[in-house]
ZADO-1210 file (C-alpha; in nm, 4 decimals, padded with zeros to 6 digits):
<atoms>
<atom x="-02.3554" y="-00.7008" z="-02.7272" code="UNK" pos="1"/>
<atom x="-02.3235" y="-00.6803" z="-02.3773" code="UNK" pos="2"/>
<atom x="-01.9471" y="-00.7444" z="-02.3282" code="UNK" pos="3"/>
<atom x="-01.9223" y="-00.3747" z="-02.5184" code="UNK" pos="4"/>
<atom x="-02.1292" y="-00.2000" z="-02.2640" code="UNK" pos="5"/>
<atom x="-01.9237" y="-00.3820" z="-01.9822" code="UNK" pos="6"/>
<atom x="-01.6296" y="-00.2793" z="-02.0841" code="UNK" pos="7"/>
<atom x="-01.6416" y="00.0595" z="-02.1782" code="UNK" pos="8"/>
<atom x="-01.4320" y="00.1617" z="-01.8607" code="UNK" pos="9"/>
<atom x="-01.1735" y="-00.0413" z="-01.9982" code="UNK" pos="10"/>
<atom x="-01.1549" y="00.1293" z="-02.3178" code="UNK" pos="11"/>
<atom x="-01.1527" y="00.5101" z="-02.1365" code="UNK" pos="12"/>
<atom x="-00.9087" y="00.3361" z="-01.8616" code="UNK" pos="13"/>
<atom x="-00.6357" y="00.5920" z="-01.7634" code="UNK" pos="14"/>
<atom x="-00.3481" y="00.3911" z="-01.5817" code="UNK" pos="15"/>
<atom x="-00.1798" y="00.7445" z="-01.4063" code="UNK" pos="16"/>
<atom x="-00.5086" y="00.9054" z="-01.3350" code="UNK" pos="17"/>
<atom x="-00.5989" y="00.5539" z="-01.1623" code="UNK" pos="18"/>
<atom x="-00.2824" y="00.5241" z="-00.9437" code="UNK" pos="19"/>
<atom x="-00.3034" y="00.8951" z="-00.8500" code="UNK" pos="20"/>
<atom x="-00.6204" y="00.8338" z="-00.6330" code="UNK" pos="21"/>
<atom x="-00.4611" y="00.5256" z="-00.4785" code="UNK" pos="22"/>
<atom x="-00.4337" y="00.5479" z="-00.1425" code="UNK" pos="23"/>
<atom x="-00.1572" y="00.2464" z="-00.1867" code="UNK" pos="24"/>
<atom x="-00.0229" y="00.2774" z="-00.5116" code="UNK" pos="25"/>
<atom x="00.1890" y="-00.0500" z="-00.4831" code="UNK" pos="26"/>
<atom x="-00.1719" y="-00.2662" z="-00.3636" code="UNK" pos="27"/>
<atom x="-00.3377" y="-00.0902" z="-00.6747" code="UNK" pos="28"/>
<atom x="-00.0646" y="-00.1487" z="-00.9303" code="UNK" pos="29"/>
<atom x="-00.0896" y="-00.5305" z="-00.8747" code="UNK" pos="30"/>
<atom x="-00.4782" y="-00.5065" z="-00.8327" code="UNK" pos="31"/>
<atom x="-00.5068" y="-00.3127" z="-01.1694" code="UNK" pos="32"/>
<atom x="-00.2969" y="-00.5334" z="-01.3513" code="UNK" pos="33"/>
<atom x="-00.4903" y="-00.8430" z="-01.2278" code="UNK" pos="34"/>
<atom x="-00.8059" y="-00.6471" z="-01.2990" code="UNK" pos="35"/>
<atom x="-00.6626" y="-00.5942" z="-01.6499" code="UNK" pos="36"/>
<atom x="-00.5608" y="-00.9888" z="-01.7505" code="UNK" pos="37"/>
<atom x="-00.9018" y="-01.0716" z="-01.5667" code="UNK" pos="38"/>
<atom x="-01.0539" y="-00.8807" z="-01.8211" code="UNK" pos="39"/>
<atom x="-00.8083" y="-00.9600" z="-02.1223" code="UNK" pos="40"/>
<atom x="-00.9304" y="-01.2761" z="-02.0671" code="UNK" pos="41"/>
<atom x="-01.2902" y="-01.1936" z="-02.1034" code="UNK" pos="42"/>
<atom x="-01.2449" y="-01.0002" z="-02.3912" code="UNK" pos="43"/>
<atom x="-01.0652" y="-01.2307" z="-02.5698" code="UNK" pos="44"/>
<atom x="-01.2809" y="-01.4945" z="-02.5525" code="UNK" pos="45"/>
<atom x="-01.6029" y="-01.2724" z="-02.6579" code="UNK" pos="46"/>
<atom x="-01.3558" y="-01.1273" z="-02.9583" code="UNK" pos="47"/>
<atom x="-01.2692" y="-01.4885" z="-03.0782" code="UNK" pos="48"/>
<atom x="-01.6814" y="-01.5212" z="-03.0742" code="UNK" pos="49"/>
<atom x="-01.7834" y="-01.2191" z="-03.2784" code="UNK" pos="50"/>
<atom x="-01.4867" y="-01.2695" z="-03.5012" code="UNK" pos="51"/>
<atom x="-01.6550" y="-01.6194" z="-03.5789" code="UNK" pos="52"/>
<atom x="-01.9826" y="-01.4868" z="-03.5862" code="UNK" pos="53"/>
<atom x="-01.8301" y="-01.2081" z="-03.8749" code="UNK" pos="54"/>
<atom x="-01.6875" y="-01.5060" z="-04.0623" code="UNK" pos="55"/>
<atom x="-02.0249" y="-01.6817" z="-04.0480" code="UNK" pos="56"/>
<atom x="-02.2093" y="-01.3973" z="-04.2021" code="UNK" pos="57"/>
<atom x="-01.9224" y="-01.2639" z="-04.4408" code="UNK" pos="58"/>
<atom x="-01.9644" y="-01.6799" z="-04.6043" code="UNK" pos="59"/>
<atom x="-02.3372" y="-01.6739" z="-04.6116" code="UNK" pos="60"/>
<atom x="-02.3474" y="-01.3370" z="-04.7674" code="UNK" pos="61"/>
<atom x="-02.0684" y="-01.4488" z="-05.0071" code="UNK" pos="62"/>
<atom x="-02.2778" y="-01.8044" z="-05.0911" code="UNK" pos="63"/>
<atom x="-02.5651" y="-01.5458" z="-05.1286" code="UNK" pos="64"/>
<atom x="-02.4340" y="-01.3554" z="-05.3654" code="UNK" pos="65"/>
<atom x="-02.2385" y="-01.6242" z="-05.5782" code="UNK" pos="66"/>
<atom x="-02.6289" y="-01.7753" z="-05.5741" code="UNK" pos="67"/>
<atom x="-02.7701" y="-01.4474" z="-05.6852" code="UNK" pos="68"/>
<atom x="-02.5316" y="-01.3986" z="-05.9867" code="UNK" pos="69"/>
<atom x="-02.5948" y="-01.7917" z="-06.0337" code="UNK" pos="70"/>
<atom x="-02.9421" y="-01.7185" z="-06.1057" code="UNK" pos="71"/>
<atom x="-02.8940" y="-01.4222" z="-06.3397" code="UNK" pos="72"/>
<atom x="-02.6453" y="-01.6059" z="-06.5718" code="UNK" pos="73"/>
<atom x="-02.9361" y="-01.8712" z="-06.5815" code="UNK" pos="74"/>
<atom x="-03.1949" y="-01.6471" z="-06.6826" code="UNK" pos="75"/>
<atom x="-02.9651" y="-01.5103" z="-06.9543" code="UNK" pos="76"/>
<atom x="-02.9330" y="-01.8484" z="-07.0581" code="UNK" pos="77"/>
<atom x="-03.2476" y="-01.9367" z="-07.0713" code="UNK" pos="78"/>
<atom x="-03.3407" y="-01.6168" z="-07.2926" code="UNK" pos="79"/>
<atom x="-03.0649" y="-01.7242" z="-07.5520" code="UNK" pos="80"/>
<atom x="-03.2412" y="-02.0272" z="-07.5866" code="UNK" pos="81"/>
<atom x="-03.5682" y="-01.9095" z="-07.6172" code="UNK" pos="82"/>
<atom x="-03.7019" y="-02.0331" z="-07.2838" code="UNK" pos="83"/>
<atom x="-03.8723" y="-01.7153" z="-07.1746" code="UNK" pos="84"/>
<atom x="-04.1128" y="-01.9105" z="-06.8838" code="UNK" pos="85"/>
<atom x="-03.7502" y="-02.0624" z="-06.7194" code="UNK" pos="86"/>
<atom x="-03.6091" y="-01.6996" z="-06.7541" code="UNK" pos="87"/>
<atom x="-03.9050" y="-01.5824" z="-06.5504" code="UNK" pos="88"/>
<atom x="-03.8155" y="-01.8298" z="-06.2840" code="UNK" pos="89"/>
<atom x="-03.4840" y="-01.7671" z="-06.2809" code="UNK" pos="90"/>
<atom x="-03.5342" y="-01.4465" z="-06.2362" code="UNK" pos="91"/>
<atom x="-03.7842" y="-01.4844" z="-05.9905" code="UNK" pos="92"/>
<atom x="-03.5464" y="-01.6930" z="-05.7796" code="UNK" pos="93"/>
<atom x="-03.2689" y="-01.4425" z="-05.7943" code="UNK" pos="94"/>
<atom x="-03.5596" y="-01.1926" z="-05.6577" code="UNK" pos="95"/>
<atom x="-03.6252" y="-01.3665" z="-05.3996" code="UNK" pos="96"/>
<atom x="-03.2092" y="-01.4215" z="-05.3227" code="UNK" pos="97"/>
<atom x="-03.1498" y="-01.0188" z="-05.3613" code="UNK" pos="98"/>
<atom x="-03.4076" y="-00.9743" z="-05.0547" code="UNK" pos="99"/>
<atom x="-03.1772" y="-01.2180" z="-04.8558" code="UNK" pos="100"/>
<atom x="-02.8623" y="-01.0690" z="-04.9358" code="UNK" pos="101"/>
<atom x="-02.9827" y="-00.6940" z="-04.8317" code="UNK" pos="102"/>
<atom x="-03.0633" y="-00.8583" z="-04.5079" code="UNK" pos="103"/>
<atom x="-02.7388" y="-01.0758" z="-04.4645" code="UNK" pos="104"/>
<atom x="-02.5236" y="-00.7419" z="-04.5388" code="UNK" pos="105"/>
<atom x="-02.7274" y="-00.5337" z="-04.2901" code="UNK" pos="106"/>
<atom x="-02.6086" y="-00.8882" z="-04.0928" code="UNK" pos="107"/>
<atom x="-02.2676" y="-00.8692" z="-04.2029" code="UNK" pos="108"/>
<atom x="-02.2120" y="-00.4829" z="-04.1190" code="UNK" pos="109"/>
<atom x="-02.3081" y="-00.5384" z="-03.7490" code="UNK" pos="110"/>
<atom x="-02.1157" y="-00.8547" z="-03.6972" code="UNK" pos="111"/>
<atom x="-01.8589" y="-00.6118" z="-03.8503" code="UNK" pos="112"/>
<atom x="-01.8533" y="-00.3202" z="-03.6566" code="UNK" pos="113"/>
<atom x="-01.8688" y="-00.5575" z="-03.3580" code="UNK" pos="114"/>
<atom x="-01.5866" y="-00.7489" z="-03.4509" code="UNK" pos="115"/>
<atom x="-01.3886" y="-00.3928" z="-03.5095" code="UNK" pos="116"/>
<atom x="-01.4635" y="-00.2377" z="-03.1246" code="UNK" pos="117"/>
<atom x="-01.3447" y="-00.6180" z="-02.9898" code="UNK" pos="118"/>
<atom x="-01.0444" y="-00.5959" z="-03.1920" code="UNK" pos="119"/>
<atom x="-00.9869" y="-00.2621" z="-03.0832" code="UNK" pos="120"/>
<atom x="-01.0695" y="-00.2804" z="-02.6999" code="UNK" pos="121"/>
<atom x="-00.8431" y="-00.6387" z="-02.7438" code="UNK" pos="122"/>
<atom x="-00.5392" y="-00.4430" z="-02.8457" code="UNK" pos="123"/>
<atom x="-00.6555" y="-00.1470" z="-02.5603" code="UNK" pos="124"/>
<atom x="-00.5949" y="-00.4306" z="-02.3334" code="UNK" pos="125"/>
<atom x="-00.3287" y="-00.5937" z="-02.4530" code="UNK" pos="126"/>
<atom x="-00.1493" y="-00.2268" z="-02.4441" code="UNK" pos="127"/>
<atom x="-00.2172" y="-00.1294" z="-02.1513" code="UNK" pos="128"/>
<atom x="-00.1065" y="-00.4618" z="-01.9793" code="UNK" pos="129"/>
<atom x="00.2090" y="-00.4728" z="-02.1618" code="UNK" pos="130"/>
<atom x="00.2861" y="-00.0628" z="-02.0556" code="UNK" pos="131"/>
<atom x="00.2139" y="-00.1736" z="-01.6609" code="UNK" pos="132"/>
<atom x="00.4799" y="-00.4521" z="-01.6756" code="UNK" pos="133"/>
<atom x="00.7248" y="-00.2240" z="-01.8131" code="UNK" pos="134"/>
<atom x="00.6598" y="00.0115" z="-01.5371" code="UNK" pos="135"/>
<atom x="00.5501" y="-00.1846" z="-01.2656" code="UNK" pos="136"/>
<atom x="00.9347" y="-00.2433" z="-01.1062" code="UNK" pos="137"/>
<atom x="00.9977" y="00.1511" z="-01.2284" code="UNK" pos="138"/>
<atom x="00.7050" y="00.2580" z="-01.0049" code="UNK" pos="139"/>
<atom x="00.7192" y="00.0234" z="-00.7299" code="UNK" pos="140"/>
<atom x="01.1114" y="00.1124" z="-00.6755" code="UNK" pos="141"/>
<atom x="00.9344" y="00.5007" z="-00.6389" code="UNK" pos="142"/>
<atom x="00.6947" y="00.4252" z="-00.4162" code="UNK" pos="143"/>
<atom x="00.9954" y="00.2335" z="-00.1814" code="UNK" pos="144"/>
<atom x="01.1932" y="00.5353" z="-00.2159" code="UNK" pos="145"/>
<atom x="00.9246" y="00.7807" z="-00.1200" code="UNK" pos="146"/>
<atom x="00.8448" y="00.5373" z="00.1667" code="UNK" pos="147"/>
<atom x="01.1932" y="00.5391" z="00.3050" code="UNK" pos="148"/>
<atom x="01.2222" y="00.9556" z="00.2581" code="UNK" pos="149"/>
<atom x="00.9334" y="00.9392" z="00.5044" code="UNK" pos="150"/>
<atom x="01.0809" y="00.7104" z="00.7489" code="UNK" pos="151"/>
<atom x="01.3612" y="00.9314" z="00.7300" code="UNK" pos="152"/>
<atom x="01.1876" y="01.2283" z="00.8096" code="UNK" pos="153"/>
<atom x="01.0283" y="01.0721" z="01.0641" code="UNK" pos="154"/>
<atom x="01.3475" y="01.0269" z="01.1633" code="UNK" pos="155"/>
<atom x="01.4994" y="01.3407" z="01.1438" code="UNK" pos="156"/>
<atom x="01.1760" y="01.5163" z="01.3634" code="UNK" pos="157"/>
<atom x="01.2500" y="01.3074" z="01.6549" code="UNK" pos="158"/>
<atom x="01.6332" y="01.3711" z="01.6083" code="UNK" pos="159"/>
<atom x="01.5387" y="01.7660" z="01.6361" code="UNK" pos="160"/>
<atom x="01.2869" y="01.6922" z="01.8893" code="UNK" pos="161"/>
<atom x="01.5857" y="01.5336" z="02.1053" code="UNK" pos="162"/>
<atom x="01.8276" y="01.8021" z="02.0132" code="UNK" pos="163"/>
<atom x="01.5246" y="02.0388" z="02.1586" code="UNK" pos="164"/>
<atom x="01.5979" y="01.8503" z="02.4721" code="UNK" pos="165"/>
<atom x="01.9730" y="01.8011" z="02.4964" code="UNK" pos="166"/>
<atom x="01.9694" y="02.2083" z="02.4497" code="UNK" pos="167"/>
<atom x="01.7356" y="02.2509" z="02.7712" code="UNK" pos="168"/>
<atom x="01.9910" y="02.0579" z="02.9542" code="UNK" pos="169"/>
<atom x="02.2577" y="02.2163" z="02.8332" code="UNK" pos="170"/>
<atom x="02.1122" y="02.5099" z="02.9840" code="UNK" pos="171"/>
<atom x="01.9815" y="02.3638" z="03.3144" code="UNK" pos="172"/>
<atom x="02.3492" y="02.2198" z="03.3207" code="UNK" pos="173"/>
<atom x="02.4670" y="02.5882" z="03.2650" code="UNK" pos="174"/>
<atom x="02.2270" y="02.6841" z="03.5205" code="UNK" pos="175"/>
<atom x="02.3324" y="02.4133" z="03.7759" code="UNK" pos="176"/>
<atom x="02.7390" y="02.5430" z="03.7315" code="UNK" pos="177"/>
<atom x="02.6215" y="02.9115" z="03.8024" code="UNK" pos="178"/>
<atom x="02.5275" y="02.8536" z="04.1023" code="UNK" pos="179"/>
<atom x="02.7991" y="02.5986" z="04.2428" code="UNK" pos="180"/>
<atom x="03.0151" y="02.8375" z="04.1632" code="UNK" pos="181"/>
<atom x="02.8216" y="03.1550" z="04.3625" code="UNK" pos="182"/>
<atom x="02.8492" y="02.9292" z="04.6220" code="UNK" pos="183"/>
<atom x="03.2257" y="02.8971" z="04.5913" code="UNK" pos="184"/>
<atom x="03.2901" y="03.2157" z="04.5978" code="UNK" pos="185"/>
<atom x="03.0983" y="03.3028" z="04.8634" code="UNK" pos="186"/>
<atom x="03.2753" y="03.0338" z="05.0575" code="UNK" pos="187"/>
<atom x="03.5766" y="03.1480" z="04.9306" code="UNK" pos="188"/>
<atom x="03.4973" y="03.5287" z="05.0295" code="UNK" pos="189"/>
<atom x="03.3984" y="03.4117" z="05.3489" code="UNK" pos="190"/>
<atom x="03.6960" y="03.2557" z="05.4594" code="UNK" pos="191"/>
<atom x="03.9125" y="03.5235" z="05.3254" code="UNK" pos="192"/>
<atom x="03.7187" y="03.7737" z="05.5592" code="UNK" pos="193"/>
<atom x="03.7567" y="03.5005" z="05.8518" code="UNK" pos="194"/>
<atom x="04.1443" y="03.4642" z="05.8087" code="UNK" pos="195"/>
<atom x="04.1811" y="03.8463" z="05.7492" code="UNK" pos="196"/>
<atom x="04.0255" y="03.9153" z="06.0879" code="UNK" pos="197"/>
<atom x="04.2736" y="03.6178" z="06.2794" code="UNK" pos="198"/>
<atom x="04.5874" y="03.7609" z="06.0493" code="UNK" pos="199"/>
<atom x="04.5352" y="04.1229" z="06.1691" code="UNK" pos="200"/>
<atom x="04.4975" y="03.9779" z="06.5272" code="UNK" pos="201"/>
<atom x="04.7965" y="03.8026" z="06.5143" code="UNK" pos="202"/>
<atom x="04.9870" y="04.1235" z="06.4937" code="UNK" pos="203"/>
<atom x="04.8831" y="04.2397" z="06.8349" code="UNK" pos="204"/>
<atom x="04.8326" y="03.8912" z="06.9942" code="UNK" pos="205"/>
<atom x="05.2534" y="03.9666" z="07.0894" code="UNK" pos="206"/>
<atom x="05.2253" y="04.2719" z="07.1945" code="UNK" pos="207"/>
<atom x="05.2548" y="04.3842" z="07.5714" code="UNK" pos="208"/>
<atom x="04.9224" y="04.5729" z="07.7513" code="UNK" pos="209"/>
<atom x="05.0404" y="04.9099" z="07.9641" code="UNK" pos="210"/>
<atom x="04.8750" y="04.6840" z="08.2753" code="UNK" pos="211"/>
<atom x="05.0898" y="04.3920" z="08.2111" code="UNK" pos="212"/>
<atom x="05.3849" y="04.6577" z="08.2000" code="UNK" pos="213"/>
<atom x="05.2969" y="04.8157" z="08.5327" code="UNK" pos="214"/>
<atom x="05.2880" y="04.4683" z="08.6895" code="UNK" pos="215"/>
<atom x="05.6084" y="04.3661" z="08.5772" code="UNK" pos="216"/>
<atom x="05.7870" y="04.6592" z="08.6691" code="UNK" pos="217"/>
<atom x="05.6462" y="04.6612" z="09.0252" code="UNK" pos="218"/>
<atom x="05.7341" y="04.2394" z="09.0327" code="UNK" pos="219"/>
<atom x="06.0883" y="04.3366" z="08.9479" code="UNK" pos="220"/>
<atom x="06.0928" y="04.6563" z="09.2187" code="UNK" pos="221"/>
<atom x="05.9273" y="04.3924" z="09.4950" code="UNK" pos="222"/>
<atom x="06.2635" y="04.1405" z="09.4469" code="UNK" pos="223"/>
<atom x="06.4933" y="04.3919" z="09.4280" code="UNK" pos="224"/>
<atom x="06.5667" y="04.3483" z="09.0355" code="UNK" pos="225"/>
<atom x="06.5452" y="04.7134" z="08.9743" code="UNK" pos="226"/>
</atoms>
């Protein structure tokens, strides 16, 4: 039976443990399930064989036995009427038929117990097919979720990685304005202390010198304006 030994992963198959070592869950999902129905359709073909082959044996052990007790009603009947050397035969027959139907149970069992683990890894299959479908759209609208929370994060780092940047301008900006207006005020100091100076001269700028005094007076004295 070399379809059991094949497919004893399938039997000790674990759908979540499966997807949690996907790298892409979505590519595995779809992958596992076609691995699944691949094998569901393997399995049910060797089950619909061993099932036949436990029919087989289940009739010939049945014809065996129906034989067997065939043979012992005709040695009774034989006895009854007095035909001890057809008894004998009769008996020997049903011998001989006892033999065969200890070997066509032993037969029977293993076709059997067979037919039970294809049955059972069938309806394994079958289970674990129809659980995937039912979840398949459930996980796959996760895994597009999760995939758009990273996108967004993504996102959201280079959106703090610009704010980063519109802060250092901000203060290169700040820096900038500092200094235009030093230089303002300077400028504006400056010509304060420039007008100050011509203001203050101003004042004095009317004002006659003692020399310019003397020479008028002696101008005046000279033309007789005294």
């Amino acid at each position: 039976m070399g379809i059991i030994s094949r497919f004893k992963d399938i039997m000790a198959a674990n759908i979540n443990a499966l997807l949690d070592k996907a790298e892409d869950p979505e590519k595995m999902i779809d992958q596992y399930l076609r691995n699944l129905e691949s094998d569901l359709a393997k399995v049910k073909q060797e089950t619909a064989s061993v099932m036949a082959e436990e029919t087989k044996t289940k009739r010939q052990l049945d014809e065996c036995m129906q034989e067997v007790a065939k043979m012992q009603s005709y040695a009774e009947k034989a006895v009854l009427a007095g035909n001890d050397e057809d008894a004998k035969k009769f008996l020997m027959k049903k011998k001989d038929l006892v033999v065969k139907q200890t070997s066509l149970q032993e037969t029977y069992n293993i076709a059997a117990e067979n037919a039970a683990k294809m049955k059972q890894m069938h309806e394994k299959l079958v289970s674990d097919i129809s659980n995937l479908n039912a979840r398949r759209d459930a996980l796959k609208a996760k895994i597009a979720v999760a995939k758009t929370q990273e996108t967004i994060n993504k996102i959201g780092s280079s959106v703090s990685g610009a704010a980063d940047s519109l802060s250092a301008f901000d203060k290169l900006e700040a820096k900038v304005n500092r200094k235009l207006d030093e230089a303002n005020a300077m400028a504006e100091l400056n010509s304060k202390s420039v007008n100050e100076v011509d203001d203050i001269a101003r004042k004095y700028d009317g004002m006659a010198t003692p020399e310019l005094d003397d020479e008028l007076a002696a101008l005046k004295a000279k033309l007789g304006q005294n």
